[in-house]
DRENFIDREN-827599 format. One record per residue: residue in three letters; x, y, z of N, C-alpha, C, O in turn. Coordinates in steps of 0.02 Angstrom, whole numbers, plus 50000, padded with zeros to 5 digits. Last residue first. Example, Ala and Ser with C-alpha at 12.3 -4.5 7.8 and 13.67 -1.06 7.14 Angstrom:
// residues 2
SER506424988850354506844994750357506455000250394506705005750402/ALA506604971650390506154977550390506604983550390507124983450423/
END
This chain:
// residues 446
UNK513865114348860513895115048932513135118048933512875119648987/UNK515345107948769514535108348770514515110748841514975109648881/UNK516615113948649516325110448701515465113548702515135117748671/UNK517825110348523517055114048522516815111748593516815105548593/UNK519245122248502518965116348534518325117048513518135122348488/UNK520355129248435519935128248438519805122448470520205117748469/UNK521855122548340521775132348383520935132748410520795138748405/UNK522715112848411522155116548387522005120148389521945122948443/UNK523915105948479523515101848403523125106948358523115106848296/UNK524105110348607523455106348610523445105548529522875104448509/UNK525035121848585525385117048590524635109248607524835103448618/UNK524315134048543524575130548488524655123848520524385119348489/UNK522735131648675523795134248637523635132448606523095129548601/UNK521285139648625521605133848657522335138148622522475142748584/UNK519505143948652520065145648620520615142348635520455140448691/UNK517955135048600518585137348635519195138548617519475135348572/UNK516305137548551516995134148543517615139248585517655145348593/UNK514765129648648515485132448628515915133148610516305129548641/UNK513085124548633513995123648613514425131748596514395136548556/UNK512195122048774512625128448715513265122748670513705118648686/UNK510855107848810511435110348788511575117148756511175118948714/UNK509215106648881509555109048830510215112748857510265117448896/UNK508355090848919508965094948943509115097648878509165094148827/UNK507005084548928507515087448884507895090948913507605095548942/UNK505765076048998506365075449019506875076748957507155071948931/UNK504505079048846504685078748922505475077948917505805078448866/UNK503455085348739504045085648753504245084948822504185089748859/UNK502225091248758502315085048766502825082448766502835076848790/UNK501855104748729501925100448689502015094348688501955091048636/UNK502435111248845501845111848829501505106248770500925104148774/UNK503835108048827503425105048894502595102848884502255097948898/UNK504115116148708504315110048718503555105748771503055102448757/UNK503845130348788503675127148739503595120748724503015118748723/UNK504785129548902503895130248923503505128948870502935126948879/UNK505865128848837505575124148890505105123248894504845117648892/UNK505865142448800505865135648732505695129748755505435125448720/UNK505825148248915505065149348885505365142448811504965138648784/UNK507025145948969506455143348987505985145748954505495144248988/UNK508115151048911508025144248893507285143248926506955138748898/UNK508675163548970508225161848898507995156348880507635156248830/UNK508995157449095508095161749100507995161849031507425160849011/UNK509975147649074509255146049084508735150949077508165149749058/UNK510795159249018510855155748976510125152349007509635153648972/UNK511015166249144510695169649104510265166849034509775169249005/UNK511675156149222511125158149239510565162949188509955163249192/UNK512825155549137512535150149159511755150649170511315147249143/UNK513945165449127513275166149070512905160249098512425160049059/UNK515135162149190514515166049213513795168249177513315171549196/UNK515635155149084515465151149160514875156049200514365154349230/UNK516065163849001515405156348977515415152749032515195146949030/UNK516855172249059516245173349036515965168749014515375170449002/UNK517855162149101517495166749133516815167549112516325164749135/UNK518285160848941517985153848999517545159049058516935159249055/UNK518725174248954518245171848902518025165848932517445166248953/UNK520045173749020519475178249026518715175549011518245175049052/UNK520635163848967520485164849026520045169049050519685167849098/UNK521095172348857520685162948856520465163448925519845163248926/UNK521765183548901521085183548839520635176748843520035176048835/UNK522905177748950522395180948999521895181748958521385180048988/UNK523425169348838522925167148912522555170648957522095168648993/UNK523565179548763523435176348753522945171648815522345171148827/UNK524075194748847524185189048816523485186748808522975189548828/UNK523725209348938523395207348849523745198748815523615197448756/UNK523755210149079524315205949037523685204848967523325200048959/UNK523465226349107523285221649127523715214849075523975217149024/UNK522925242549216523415239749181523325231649165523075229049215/UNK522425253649250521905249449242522445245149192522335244849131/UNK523305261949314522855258649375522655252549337522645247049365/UNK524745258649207524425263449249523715257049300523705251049310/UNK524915253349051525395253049110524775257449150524325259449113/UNK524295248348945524875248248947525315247649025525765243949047/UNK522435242748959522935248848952523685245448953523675239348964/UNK521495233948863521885234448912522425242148891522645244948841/UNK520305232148739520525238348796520865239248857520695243348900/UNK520275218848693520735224648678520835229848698521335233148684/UNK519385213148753519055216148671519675221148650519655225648608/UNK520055208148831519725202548780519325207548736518995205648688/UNK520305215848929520895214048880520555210248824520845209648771/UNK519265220249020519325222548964519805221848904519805224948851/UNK518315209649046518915209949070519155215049000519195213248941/UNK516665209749112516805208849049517745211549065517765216349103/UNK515545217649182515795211149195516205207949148516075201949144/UNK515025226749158514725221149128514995215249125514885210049093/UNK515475235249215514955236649263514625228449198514065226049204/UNK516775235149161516735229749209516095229849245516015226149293/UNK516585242849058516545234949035516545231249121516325225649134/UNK516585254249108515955251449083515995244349085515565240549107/UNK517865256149174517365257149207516845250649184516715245349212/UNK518515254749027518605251549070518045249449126517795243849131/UNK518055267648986517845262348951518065257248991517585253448992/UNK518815277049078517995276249079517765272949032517175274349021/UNK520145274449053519855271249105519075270849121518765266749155/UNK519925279348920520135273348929520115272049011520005266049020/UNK519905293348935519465289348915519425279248903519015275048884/UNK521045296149019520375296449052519845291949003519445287849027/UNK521875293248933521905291848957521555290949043521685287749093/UNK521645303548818521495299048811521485293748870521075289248861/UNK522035316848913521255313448889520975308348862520375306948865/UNK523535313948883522895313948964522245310848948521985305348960/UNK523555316048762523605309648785523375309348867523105304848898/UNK523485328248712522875325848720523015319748731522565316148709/UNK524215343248800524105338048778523545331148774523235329148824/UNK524565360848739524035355248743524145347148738524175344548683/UNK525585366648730525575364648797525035360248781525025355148815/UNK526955366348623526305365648619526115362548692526375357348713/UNK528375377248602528165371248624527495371148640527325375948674/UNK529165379748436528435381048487528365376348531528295370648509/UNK530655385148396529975379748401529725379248446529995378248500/UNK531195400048304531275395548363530385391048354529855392448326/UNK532365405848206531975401148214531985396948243532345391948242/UNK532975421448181532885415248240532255411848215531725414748205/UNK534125431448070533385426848050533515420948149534025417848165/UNK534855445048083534995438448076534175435348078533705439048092/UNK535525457048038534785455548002534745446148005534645442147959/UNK536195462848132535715464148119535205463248092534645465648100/UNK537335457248246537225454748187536565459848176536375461348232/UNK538575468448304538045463648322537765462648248537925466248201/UNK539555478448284539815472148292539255467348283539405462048256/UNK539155490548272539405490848366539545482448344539665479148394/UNK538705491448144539495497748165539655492748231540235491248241/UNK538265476448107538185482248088538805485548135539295482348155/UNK538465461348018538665464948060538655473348047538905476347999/UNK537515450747921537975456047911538055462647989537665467347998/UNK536875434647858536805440247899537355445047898537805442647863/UNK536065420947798536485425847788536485432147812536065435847787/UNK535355404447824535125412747818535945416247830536345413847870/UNK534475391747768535135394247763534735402147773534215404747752/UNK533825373647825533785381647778534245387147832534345387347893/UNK533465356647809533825363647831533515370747780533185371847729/UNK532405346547859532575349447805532665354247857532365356047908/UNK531145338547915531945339047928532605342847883533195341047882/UNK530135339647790530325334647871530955336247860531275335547808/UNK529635343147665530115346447688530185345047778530265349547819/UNK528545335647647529345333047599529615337547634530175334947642/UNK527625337647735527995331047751528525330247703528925325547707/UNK527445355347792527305349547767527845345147745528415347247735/UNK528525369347808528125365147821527965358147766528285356547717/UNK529665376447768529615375047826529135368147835529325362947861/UNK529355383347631529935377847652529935374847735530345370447748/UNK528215388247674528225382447616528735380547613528755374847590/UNK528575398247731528095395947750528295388447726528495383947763/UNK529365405347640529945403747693529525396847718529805391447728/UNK528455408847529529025404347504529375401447582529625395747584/UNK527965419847598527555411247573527755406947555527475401447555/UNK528945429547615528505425247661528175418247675528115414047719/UNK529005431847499529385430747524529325424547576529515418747581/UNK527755438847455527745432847432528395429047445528475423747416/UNK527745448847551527105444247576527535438147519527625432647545/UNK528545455647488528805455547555528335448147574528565443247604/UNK527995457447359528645456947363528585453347436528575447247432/UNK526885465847406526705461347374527405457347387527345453447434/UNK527355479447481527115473247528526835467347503526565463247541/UNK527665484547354528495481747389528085477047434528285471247437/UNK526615487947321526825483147278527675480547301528085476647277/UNK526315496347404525815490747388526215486747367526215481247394/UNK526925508047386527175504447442526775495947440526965491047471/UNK528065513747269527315508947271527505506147343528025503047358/UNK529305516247239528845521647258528085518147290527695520747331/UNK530635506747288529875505947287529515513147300529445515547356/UNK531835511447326531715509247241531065506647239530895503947186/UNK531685517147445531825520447425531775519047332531705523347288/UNK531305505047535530935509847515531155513847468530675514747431/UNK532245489347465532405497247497531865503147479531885505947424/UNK532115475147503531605478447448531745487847486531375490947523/UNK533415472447568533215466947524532785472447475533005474047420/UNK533575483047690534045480847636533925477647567534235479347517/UNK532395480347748532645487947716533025487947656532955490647601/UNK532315467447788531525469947720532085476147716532235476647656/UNK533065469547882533325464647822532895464947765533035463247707/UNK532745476947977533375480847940533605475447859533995476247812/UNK531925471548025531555475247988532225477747948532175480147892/UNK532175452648050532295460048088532115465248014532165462847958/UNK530985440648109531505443648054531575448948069531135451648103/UNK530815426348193530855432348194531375434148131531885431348109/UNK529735413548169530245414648147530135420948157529585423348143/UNK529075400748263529165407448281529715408948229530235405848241/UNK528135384148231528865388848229528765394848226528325396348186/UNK526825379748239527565374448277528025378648272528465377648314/UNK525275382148270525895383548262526375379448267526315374948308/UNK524125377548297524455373648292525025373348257525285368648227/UNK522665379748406523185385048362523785379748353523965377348407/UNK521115373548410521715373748421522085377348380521905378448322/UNK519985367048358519925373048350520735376548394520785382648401/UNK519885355848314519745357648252519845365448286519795370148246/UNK520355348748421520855347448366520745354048313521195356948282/UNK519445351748509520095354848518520525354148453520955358248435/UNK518545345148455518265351448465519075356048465519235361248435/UNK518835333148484518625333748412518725344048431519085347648397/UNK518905329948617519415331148585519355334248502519805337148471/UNK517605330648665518155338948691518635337648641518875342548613/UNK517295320548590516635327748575517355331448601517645335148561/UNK517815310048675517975312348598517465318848583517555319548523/UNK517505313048820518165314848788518175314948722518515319448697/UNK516235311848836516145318948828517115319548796517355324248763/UNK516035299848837515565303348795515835309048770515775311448714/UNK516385295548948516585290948870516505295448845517005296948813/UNK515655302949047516505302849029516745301148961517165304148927/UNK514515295449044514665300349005515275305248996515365309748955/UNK514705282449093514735281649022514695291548994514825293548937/UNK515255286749211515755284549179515545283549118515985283349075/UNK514215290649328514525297049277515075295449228515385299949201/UNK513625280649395514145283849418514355289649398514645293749435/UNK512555280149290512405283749355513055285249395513065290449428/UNK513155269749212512725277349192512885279549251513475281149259/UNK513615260049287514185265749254513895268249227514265271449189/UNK512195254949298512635257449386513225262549349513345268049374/UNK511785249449180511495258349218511775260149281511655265249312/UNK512385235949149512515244449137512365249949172512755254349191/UNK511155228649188511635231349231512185235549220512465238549266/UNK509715237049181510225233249159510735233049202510775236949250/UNK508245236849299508715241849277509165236549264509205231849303/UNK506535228349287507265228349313507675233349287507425235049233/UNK505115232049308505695233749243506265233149281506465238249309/UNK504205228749453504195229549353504565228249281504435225349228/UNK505175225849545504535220549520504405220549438504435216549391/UNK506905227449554506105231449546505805224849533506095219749514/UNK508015224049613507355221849665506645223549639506095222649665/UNK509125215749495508695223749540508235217549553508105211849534/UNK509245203949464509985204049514509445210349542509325210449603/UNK508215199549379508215198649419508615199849495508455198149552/UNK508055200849220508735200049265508625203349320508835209149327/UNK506705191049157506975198649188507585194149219507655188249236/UNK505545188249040506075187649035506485191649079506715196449049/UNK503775182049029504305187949030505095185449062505145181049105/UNK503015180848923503465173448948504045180648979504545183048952/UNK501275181348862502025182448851502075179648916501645177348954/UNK500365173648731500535173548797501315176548812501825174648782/UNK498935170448637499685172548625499795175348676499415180048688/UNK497795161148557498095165048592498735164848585499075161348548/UNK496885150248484497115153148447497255162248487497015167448467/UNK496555141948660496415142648582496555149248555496415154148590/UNK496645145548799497305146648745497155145248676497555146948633/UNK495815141848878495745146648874496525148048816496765153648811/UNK495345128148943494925132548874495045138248852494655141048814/UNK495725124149069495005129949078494865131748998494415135748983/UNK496955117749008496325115349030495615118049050495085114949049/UNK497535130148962497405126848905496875121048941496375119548908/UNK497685136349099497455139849032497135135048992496515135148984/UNK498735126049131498015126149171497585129549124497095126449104/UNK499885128249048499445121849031498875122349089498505117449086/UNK500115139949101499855137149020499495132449019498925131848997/UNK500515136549225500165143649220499685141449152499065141249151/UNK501575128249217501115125949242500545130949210500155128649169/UNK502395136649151502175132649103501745128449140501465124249106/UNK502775147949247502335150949195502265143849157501915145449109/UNK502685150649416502665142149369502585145749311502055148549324/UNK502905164349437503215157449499503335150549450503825146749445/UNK502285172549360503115172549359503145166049418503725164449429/UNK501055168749232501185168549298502155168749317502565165249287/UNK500935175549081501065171949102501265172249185501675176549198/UNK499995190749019500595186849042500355183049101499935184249144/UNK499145192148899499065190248945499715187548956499985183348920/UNK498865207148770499265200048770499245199948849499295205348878/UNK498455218848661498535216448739498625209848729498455207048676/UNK498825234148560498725225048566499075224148646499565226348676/UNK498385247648478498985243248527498495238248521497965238048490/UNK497855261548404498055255648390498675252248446499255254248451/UNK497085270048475496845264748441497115260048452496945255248487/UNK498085276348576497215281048565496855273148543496445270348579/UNK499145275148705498955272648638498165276448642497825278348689/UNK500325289548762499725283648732499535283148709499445287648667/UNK502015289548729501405292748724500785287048699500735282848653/UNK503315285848740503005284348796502195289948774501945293548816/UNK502515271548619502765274448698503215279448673503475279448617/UNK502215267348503502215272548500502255275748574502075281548586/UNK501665255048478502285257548438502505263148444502945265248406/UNK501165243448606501135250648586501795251248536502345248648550/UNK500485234148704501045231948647500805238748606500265238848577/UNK500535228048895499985231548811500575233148776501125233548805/UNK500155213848985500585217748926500255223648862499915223248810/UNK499505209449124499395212249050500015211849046500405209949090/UNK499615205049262499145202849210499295201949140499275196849105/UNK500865203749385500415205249342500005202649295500065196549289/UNK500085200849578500425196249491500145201849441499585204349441/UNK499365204449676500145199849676500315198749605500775194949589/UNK498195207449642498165202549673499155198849678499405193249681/UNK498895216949502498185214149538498355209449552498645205649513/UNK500045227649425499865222449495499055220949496498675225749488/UNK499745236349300499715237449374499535231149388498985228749371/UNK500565230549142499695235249195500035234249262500565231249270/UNK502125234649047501755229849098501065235449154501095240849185/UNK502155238648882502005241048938502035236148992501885231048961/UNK503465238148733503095235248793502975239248842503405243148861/UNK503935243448662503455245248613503055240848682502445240348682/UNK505465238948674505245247348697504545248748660504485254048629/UNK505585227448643505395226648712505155233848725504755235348769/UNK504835218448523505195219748563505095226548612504585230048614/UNK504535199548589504035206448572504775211448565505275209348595/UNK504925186748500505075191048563504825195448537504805196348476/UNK504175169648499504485176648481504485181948519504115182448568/UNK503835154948416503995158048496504285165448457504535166048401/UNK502185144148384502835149348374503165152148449502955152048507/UNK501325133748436501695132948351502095138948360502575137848322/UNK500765123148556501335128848537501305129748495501115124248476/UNK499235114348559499935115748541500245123948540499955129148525/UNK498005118548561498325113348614498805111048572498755105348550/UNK497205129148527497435128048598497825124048620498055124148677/UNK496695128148407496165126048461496705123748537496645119348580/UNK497545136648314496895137148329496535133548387496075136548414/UNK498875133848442498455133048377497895135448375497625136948429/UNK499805149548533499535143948518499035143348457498795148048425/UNK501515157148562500845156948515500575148948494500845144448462/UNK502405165548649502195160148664501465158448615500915158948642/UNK503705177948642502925178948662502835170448636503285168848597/UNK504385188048772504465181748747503855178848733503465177148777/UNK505425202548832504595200448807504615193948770504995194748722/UNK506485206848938506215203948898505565198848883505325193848909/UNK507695216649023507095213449031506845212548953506975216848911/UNK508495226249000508635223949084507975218249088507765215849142/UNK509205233248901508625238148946508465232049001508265234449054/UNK510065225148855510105229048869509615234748894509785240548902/UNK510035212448889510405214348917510565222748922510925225948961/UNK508445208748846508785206348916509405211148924509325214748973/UNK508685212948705508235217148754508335215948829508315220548870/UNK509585202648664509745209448645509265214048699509535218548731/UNK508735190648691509795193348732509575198248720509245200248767/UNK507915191048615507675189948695508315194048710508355199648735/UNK508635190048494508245197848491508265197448576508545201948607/UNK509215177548488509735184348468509135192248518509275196948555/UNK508005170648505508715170848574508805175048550508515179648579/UNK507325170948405506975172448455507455175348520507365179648562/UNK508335168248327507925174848309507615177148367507575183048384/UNK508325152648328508875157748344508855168748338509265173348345/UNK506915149548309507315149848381508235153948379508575156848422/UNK506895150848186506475153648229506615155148305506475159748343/UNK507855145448108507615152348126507585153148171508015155448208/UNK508285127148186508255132948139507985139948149507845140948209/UNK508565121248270509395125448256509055129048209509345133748183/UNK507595117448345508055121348410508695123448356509195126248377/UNK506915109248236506445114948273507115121248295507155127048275/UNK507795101748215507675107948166507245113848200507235119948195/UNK507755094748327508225096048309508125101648269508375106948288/UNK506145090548341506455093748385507145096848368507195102348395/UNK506055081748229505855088448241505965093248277505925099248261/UNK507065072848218507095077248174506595084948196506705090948185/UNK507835067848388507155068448349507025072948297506845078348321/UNK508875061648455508925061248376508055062948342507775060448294/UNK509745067448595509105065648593508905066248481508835071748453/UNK511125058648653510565064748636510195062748588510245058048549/UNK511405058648840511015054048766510755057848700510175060048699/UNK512745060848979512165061348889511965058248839512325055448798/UNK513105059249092513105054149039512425056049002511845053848999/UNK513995072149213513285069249164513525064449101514025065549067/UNK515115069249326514955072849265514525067049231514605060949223/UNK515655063149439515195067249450514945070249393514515074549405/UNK516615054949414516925061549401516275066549437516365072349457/UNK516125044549363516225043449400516625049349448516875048349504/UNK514385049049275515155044249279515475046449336515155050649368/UNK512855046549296513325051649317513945046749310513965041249337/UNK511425047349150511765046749216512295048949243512405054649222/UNK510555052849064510515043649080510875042849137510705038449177/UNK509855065449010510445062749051510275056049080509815055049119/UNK509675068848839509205068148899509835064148934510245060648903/UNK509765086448750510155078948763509685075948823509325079948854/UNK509675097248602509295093048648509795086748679510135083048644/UNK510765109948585510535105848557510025101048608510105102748666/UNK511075127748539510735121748581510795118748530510855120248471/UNK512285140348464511925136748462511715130448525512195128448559/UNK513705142048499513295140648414512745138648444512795132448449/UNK513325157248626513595149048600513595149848519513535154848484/UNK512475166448673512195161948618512545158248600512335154548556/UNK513515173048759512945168548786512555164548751512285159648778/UNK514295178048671514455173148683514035168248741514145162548761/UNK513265187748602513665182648551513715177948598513335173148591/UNK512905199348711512495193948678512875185648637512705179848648/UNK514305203048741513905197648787513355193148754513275187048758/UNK514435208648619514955203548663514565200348685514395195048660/UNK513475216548632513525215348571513785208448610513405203848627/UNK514085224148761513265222348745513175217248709512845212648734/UNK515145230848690514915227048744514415222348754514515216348751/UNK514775239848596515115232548567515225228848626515415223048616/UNK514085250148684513565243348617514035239248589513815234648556/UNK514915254348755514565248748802514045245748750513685240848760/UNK515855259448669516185251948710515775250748742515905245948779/UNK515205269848619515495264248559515485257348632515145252248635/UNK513895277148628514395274448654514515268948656514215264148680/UNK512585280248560513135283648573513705283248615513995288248637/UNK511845269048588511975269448522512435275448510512685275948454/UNK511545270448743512125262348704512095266448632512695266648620/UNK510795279748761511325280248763511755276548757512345278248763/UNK509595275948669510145282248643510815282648694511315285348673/UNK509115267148737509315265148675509785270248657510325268948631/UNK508785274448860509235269348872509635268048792510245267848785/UNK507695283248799508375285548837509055278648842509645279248826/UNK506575273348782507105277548727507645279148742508135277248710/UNK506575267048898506925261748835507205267748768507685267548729/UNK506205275648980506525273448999506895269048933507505268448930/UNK504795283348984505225283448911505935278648928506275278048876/UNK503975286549098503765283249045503965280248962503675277548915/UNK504825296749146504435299349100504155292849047504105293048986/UNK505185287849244504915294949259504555297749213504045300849226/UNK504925269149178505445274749197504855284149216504275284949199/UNK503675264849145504315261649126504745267349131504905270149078/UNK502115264649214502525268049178503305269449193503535273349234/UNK500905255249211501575255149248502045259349198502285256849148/UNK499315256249190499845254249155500295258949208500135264249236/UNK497815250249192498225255649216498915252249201499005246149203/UNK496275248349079497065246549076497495251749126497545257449104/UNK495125253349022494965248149070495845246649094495885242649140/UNK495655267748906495125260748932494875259848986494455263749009/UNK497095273249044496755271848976496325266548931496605261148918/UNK498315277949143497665273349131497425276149049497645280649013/UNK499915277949230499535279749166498905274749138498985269049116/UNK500615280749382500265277049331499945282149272499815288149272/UNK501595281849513501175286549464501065279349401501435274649389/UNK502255274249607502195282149617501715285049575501415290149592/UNK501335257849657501745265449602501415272149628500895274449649/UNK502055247149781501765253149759501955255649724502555257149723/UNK502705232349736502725237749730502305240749732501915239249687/UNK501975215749767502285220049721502355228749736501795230949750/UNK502085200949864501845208949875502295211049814502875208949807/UNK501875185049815502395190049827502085198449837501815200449785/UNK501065171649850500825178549809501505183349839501485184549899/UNK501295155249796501685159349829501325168249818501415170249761/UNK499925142349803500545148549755500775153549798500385156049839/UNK499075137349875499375138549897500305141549843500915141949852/UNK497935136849781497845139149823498545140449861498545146149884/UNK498265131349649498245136849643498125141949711498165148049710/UNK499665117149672499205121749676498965128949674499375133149693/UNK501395119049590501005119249626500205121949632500045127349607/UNK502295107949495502085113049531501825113249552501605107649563/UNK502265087349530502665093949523502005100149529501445099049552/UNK502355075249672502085079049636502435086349589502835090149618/UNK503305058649679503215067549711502785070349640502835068549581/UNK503495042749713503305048449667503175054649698502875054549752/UNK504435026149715504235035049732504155039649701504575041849663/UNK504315008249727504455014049679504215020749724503785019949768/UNK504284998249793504274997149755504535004449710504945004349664/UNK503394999449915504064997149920504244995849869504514990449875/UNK503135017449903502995009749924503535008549925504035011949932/UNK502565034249903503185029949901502755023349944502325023349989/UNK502195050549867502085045449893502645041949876503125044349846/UNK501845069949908502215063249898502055056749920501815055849976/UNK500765077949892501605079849886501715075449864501725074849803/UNK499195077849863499745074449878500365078149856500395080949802/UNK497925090749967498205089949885498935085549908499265087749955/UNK497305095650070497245089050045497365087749969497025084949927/UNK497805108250114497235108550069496825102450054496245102550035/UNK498845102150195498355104650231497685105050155497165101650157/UNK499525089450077499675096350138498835098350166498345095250149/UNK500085071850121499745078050093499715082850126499825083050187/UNK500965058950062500935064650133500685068950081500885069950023/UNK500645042550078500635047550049500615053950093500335054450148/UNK501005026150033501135027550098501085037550059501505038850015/UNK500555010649943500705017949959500615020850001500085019350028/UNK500424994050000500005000050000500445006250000500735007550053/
END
């Protein structure tokens, strides 16, 4: 006889004989976890719909977008992160067991549909865009589309994300999504509402839907948040800590000062003094009645000395001057040519701007030698080899772990929904390795 422990509602957890043990999975609707959500400071209604307005002015994704698209090292940042959290690519494996290492014994799994399903388009379109809005405004729309009669998946896709609202809380959870092209100003006509998915279970959440009748020819979003902020609504990226320090607009503001200095700088290099007793001698007022036409003479003198001085065929090049002692001995019409020393220098500034690209990459966690922004020598100094670049980079596909499941679970919640059971989904990676391993490459799975 089974032996069963139930909770207070009289719903089973668990049973077990002598023979075999079973536990129940998610959970009842009575005892779901309800989390308290946030008071808002301010809302925006319209219809039947109060809507959560996504930063002070309800514009939080424009602002955010403009300031990655004006600064180079936190959108090839960004960029980075997306790539190497996408691997090449999933594949399906189901785990048979543990060798002796503690490491998984994979089976993988040879089902044509499932295989084309997870390498073609649709799913790699769905990840590229989810990453792109996950990492960089801090959250993502994942939308979940059923058959005409409910009882299959057929698409997955990401809303994107600055055309998303989330409604006001009811009862612990949100509800909505309203889908606007045109935030942060409201919609009059044209938007589209879509029902989100429960955040504790969202593929229990579905498939109860789909037993109440309620997912025929619908479309469900699967929200997607980095979770490290405490907001309920819109998590903040994690970029926005080197916004707010003042380091991405450091980035900002050194090439704008330097452009400005280059183009408006005095960029003399040589003082040549000439003494007036040498125009006396050379063009003598006295055989110029024309004074115009002796300061034609004098000016085209000038343009000739100019023009031997400067530009790149005349680098290092001499020039000759001839002088003549007047009554007390001293030279009078000697020519000095002296060189300017230029106090502006703009290797400081570069060197501010390179620690406030620095800054950024590490508010992303990201080592800055692996995209090449190690400095030389000073605070933010660092070994640009080879290993420290490989080393780095393992880093980053060790800490992509967690980020790598929250995109993975709505293809889960797909799958699941479908009948698809016990799948483990694989990244492949390829790795960077010595010469002295055979290869310049590895491919691993993880």
């Amino acid at each position: 006889m089974a032996k069963i422990l139930w909770n207070k509602q009289g719903d089973p957890l668990m049973a077990y004989g002598k023979t075999y043990f079973a536990t129940t999975t998610g959970a009842p609707e009575e005892v779901k976890p309800v989390k308290p959500v946030e008071e808002l400071d301010s809302t925006e209604i319209f219809n039947q719909y109060t809507v959560s307005p996504w930063g002070s002015g309800n514009d939080f994704p424009v602002q955010a977008l403009d300031i990655i698209g004006r600064t180079g090292v936190l959108n090839t940042g960004l960029k980075y992160i997306r790539n190497f959290t996408m691997g090449q690519g999933i594949f399906p494996v189901r785990v048979t067991g543990y060798n002796d290492k503690g490491d998984e014994i994979l089976e993988v799994i040879n089902d044509p549909k499932i295989t084309s399903f997870l390498e073609g388009r649709i799913v790699r379109r769905y990840m590229a865009n989810a990453l792109r809005d996950y990492f960089k405004l801090g959250i993502s729309f994942a939308e979940l589309i059923a058959n005409a009669d409910g009882s299959q998946i057929v698409g997955i896709n990401t809303i994107n994300a600055q055309h998303c609202r989330l409604t006001q809380a009811q009862g612990g959870s949100i509800k909505n999504c309203i889908i606007h092209g045109n935030w942060p100003d409201p919609p009059a006509e044209a938007f589209k509402t879509l029902p989100i998915l429960d955040n504790y279970d969202p593929e229990s959440d579905l498939i109860s839907r789909r037993i109440a009748g309620k997912t025929a020819n619908k479309s469900f979003v699967y929200l997607i948040r980095d979770e490290w902020g405490n907001e309920d609504y819109y998590p903040l990226p994690a970029w926005y800590s080197a916004y707010r320090a003042g380091w991405i607009d450091i980035a900002n503001q050194v090439p704008v000062f330097l452009k400005r200095a280059y183009a408006n700088q005095i960029t003399w290099l040589w003082h040549i003094k000439i003494p007036y007793a040498y125009w006396d001698k050379r063009y003598p007022k006295s055989q110029h009645k024309d004074e115009v036409a002796r300061m034609a003479l004098i000016q085209k003198d000038m343009d000739e000395i100019e023009g031997s001085l400067t530009g790149t065929a005349n680098a290092n090049k001499a020039i000759f001057s001839h002088y003549a002692a007047n009554a007390s001995g001293k030279p009078e019409e000697m020519w000095y040519i002296e060189p300017l020393d230029n106090k502006y220098k703009e290797g400081d500034k570069l060197i501010t701007s390179a620690a406030a690209n620095s800054e950024i990459l590490f508010s992303l966690m990201i080592n800055p030698n692996v995209l090449g922004a190690g400095m030389p020598g000073g605070t933010y100094a660092g070994n640009q080899g080879g290993s420290n670049i490989r080393e780095a980079f393992l880093v980053n596909i060790a800490n992509a772990w967690l980020d790598r499941q929250n995109i993975l679970d709505p293809i889960e919640a797909y799958l699941g929904f479908n009948g698809v059971k016990d799948v483990q989904l694989l990244f492949r990676n390829t790795i960077l390795t010595t010469l002295d391993t055979g290869a310049g490459t590895q491919k691993q799975i993880n």
